[in-house]
Backbone as XML, in Angstrom:
<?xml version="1.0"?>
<chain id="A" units="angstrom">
  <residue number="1" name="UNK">
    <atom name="N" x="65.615" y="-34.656" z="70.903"/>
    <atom name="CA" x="64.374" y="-34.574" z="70.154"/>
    <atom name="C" x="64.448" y="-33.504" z="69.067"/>
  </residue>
  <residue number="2" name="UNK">
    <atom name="N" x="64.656" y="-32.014" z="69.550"/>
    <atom name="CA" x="65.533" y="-31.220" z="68.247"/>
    <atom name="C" x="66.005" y="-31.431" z="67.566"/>
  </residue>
  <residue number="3" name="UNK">
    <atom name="N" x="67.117" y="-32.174" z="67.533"/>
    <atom name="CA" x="67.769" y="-32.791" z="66.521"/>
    <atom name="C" x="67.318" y="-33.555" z="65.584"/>
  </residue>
  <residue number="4" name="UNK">
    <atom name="N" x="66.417" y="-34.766" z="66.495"/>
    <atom name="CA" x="65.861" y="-35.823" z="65.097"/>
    <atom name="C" x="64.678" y="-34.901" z="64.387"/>
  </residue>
  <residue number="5" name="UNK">
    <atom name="N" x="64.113" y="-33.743" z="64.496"/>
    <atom name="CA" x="63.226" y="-33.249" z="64.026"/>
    <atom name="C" x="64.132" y="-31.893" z="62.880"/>
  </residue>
  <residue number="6" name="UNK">
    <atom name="N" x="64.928" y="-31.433" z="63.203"/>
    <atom name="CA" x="66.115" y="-30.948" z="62.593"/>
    <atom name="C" x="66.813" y="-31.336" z="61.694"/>
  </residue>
  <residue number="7" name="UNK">
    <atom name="N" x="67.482" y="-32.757" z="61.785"/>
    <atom name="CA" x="67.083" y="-33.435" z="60.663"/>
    <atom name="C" x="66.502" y="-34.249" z="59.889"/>
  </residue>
  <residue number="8" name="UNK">
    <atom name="N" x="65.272" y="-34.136" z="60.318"/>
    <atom name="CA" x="63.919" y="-34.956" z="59.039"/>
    <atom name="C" x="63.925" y="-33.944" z="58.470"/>
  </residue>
  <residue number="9" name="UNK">
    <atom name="N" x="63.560" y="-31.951" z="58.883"/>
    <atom name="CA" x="63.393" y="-31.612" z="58.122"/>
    <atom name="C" x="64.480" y="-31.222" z="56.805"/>
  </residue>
  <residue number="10" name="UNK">
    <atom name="N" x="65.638" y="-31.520" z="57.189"/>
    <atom name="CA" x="67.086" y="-30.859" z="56.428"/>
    <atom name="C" x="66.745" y="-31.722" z="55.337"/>
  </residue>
  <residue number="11" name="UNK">
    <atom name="N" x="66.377" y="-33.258" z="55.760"/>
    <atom name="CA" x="66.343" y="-34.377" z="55.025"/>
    <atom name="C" x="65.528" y="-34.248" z="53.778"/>
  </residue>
  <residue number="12" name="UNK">
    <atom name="N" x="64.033" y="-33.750" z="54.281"/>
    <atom name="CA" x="62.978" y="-33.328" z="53.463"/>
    <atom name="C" x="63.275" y="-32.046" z="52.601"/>
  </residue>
  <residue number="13" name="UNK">
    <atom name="N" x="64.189" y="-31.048" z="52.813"/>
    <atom name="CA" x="64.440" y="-30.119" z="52.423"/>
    <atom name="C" x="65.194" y="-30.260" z="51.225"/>
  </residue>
  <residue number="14" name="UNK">
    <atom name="N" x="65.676" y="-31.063" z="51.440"/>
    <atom name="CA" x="66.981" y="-31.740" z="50.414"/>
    <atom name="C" x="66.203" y="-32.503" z="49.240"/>
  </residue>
  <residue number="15" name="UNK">
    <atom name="N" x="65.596" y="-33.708" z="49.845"/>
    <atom name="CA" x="64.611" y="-33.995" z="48.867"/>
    <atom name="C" x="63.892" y="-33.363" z="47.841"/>
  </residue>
  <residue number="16" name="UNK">
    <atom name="N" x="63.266" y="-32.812" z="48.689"/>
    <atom name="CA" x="62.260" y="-31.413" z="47.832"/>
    <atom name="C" x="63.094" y="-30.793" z="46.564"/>
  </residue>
  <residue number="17" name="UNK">
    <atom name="N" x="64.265" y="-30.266" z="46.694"/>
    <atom name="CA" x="65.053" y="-29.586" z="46.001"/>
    <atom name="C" x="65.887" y="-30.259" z="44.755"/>
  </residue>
  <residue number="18" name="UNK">
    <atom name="N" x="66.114" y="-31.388" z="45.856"/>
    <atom name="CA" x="66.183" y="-32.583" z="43.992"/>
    <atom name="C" x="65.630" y="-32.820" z="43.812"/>
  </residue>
  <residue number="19" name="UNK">
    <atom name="N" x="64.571" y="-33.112" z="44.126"/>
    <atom name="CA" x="63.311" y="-34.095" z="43.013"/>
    <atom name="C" x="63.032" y="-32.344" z="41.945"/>
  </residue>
  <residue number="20" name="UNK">
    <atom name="N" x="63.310" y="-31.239" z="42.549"/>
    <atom name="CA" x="62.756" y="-30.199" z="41.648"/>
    <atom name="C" x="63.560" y="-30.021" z="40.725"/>
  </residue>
  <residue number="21" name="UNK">
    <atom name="N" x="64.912" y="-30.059" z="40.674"/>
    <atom name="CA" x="66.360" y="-30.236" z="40.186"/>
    <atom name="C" x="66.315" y="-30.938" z="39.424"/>
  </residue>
  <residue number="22" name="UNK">
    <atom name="N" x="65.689" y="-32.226" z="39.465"/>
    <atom name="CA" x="65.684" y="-33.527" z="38.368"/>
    <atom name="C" x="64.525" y="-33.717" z="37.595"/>
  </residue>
  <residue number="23" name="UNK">
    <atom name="N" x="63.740" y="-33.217" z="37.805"/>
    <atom name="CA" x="61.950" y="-32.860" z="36.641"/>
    <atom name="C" x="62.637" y="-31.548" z="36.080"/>
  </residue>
  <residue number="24" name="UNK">
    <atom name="N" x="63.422" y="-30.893" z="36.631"/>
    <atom name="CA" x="64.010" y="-29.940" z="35.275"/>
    <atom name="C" x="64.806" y="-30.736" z="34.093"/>
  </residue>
  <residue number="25" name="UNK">
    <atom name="N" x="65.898" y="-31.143" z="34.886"/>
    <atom name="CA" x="67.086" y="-32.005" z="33.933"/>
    <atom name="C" x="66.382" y="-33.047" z="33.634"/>
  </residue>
  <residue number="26" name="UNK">
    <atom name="N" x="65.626" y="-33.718" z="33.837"/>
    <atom name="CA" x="64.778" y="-34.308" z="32.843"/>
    <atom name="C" x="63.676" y="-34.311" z="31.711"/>
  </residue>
  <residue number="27" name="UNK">
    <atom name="N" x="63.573" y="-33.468" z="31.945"/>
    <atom name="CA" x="62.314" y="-32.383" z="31.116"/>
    <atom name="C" x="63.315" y="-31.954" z="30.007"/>
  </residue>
  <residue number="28" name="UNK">
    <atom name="N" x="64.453" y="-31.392" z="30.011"/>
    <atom name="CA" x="65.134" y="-30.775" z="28.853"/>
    <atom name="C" x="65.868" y="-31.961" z="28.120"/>
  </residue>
  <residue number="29" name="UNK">
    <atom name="N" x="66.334" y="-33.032" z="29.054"/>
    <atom name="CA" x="66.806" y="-34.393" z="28.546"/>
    <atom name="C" x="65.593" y="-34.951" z="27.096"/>
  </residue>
  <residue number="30" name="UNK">
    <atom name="N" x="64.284" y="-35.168" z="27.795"/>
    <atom name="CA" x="63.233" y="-35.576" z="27.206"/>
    <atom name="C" x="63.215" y="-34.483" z="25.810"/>
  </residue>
  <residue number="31" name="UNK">
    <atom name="N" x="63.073" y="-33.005" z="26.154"/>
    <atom name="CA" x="62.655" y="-32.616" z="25.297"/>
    <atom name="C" x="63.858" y="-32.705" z="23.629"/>
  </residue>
  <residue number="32" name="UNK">
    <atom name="N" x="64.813" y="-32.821" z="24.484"/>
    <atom name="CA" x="66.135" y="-33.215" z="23.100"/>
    <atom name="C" x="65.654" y="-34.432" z="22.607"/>
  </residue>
  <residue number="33" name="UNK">
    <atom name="N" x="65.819" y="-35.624" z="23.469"/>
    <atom name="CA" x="65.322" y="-36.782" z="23.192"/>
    <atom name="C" x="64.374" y="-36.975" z="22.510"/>
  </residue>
  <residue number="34" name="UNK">
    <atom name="N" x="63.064" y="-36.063" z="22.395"/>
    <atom name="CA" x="61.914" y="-36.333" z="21.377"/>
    <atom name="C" x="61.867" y="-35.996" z="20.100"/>
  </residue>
  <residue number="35" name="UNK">
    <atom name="N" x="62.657" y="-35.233" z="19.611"/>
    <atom name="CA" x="62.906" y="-34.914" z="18.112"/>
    <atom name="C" x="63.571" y="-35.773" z="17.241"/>
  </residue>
  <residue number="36" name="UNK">
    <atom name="N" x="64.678" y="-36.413" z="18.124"/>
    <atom name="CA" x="65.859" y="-37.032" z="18.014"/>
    <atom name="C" x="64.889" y="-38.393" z="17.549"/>
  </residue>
  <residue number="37" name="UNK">
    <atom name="N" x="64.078" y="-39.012" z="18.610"/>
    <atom name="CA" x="63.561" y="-40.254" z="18.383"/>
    <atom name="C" x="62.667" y="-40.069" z="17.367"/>
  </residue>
  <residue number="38" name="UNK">
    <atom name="N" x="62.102" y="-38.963" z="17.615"/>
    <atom name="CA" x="61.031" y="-39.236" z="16.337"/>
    <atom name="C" x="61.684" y="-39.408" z="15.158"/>
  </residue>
  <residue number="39" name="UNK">
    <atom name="N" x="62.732" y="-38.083" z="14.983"/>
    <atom name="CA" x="63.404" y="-38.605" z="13.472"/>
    <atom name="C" x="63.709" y="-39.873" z="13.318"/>
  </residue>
  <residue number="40" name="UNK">
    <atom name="N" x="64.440" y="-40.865" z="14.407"/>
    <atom name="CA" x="64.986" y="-41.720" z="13.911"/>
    <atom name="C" x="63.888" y="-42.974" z="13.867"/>
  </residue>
  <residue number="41" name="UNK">
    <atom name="N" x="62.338" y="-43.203" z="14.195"/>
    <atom name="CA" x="61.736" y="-43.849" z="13.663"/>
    <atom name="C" x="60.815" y="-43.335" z="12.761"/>
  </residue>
  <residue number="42" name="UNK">
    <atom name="N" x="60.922" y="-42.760" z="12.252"/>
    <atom name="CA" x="60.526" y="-41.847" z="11.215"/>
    <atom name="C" x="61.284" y="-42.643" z="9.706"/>
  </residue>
  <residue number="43" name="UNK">
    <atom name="N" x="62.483" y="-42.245" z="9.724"/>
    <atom name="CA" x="64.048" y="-42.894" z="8.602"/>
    <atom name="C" x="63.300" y="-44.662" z="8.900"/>
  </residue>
  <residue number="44" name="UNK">
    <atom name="N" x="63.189" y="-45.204" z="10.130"/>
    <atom name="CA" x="63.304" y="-46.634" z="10.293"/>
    <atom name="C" x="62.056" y="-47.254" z="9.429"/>
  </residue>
  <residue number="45" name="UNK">
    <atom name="N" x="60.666" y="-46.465" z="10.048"/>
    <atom name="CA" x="59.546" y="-46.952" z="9.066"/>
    <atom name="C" x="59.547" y="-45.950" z="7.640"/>
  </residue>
  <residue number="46" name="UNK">
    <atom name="N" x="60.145" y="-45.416" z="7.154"/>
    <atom name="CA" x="60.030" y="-44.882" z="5.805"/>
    <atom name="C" x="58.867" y="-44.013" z="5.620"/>
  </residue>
  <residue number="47" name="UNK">
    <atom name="N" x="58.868" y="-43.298" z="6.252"/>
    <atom name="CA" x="57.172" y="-42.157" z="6.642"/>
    <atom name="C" x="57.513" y="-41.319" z="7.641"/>
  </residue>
  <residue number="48" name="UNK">
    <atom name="N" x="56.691" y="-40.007" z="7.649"/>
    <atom name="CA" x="56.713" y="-38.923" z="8.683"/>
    <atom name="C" x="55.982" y="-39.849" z="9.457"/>
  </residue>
  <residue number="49" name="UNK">
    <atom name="N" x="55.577" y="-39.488" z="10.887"/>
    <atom name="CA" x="55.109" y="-40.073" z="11.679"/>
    <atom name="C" x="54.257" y="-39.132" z="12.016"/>
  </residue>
  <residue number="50" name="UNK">
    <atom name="N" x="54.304" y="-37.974" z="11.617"/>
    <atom name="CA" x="53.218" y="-36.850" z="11.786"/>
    <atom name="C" x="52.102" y="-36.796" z="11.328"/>
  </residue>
  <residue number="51" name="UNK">
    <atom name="N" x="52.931" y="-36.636" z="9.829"/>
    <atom name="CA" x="51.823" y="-36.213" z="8.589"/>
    <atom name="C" x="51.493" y="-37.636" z="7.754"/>
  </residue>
  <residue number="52" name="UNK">
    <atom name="N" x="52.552" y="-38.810" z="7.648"/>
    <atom name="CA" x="52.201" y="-40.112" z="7.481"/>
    <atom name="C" x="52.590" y="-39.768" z="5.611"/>
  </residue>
  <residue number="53" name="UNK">
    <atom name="N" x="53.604" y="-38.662" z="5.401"/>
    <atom name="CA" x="54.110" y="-38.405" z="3.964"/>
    <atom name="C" x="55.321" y="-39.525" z="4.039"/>
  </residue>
  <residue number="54" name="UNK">
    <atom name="N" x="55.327" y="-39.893" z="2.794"/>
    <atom name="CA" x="56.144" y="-41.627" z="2.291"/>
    <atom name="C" x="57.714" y="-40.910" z="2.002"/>
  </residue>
  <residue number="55" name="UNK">
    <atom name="N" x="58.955" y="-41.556" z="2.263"/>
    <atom name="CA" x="59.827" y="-40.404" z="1.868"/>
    <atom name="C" x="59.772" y="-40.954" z="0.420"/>
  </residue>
  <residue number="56" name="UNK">
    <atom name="N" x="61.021" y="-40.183" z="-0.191"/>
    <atom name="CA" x="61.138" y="-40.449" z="-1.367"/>
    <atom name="C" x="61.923" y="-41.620" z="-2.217"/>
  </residue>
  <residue number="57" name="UNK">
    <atom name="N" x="60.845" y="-42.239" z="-2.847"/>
    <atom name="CA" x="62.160" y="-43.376" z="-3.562"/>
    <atom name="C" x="63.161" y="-43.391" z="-4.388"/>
  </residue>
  <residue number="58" name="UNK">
    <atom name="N" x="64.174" y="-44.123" z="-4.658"/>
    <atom name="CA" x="64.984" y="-43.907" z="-5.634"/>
    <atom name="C" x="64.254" y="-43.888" z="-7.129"/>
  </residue>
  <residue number="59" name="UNK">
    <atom name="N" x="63.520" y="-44.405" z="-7.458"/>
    <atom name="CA" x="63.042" y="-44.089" z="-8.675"/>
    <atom name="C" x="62.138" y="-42.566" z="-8.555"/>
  </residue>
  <residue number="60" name="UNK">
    <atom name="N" x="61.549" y="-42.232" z="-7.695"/>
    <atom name="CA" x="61.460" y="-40.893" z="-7.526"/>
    <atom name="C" x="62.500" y="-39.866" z="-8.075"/>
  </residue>
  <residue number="61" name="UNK">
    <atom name="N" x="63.621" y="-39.866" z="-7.254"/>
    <atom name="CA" x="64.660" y="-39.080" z="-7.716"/>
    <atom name="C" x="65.404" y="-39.356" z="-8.997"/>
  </residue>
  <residue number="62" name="UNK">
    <atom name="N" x="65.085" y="-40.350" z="-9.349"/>
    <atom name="CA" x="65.747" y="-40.969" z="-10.648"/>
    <atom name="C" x="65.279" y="-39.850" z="-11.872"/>
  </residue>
  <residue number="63" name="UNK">
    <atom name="N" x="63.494" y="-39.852" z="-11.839"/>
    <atom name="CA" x="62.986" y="-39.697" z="-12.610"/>
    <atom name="C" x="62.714" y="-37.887" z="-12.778"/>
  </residue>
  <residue number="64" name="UNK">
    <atom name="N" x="63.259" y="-37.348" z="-11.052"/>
    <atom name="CA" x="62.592" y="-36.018" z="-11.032"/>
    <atom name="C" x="64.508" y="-35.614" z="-11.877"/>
  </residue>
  <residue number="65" name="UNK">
    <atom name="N" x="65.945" y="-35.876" z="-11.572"/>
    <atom name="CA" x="66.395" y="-35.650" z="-12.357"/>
    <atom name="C" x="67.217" y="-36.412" z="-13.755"/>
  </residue>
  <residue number="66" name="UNK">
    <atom name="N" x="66.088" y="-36.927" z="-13.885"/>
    <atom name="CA" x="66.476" y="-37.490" z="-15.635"/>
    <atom name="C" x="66.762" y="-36.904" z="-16.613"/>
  </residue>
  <residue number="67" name="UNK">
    <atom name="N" x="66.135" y="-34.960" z="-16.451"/>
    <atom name="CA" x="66.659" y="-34.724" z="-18.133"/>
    <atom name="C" x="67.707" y="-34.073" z="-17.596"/>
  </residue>
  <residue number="68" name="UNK">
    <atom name="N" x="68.932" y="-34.086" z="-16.072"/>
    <atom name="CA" x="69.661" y="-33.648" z="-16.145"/>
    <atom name="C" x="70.708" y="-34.530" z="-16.893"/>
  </residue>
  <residue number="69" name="UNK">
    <atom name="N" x="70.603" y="-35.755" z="-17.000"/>
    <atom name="CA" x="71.139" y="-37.125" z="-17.298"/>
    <atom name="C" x="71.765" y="-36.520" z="-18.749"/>
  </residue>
  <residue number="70" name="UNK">
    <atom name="N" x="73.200" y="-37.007" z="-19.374"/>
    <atom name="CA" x="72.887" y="-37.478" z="-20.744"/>
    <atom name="C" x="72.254" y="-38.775" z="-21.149"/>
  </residue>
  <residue number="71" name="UNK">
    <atom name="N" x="71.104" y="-38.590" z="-22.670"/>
    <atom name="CA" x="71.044" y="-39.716" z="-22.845"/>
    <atom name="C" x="71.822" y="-40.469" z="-24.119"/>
  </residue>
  <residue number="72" name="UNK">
    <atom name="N" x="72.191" y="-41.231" z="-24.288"/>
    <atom name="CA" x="73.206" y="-41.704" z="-24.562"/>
    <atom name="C" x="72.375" y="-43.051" z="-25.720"/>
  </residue>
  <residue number="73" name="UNK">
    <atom name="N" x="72.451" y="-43.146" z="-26.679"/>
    <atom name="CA" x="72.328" y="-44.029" z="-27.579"/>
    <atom name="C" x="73.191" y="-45.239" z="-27.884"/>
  </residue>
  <residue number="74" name="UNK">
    <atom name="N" x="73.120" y="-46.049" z="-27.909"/>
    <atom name="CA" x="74.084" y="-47.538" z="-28.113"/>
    <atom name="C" x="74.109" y="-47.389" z="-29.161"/>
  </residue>
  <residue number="75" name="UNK">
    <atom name="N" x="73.297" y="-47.139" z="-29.975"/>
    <atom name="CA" x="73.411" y="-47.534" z="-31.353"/>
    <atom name="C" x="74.111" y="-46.676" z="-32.402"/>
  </residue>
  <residue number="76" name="UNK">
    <atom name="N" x="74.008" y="-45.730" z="-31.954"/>
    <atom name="CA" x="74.599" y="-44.315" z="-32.643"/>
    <atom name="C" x="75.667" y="-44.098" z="-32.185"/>
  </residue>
  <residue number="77" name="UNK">
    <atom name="N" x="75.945" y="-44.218" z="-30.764"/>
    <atom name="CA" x="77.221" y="-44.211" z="-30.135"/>
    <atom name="C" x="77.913" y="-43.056" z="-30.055"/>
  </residue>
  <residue number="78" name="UNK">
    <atom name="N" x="77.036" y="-41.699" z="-29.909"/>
    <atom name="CA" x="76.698" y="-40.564" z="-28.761"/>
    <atom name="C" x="75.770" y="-40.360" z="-27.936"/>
  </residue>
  <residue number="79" name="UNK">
    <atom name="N" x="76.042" y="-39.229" z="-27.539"/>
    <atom name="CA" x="75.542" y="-38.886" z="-26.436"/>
    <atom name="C" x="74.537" y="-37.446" z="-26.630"/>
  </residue>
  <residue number="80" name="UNK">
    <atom name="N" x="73.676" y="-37.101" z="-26.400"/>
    <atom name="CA" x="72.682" y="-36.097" z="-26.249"/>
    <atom name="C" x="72.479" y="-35.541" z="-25.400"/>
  </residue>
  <residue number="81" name="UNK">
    <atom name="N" x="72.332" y="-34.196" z="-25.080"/>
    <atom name="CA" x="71.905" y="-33.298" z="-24.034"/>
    <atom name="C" x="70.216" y="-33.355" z="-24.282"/>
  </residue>
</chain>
């Protein structure tokens, strides 16, 4: 009778200690995991998912550096800073 009560509790003891063991390592799993996912549906729908800011388009960047561009004339057939 000692015994089977000896080990339920070893049994339960054990339990107890992983399930506490594994809501840690899962908790730090999750917490990597949530930055990670958010960024990457974040890139997927084209928007923060926070703040709901649009990223940027290529004509965006086109236009923010254009006067680094030369512009360049066909007709004249140089080029301008």
């Amino acid at each position: 009778m000692w015994i089977l009560i000896l080990w339920l509790a070893s049994v339960l003891l054990a339990f107890a200690v992983g399930r506490r063991l594994g809501f840690k390592s899962g908790f730090k799993l999750g917490t990597a995991f949530a930055g990670l996912d958010l960024r990457r549906r974040s890139l997927e729908q084209g928007k923060c998912l926070i703040c709901s800011q649009t990223a940027l388009q290529e004509t965006d960047l086109e236009s923010e550096y254009k006067d680094l561009e030369p512009s360049c004339s066909k007709v004249k057939g140089s080029c301008e800073r």
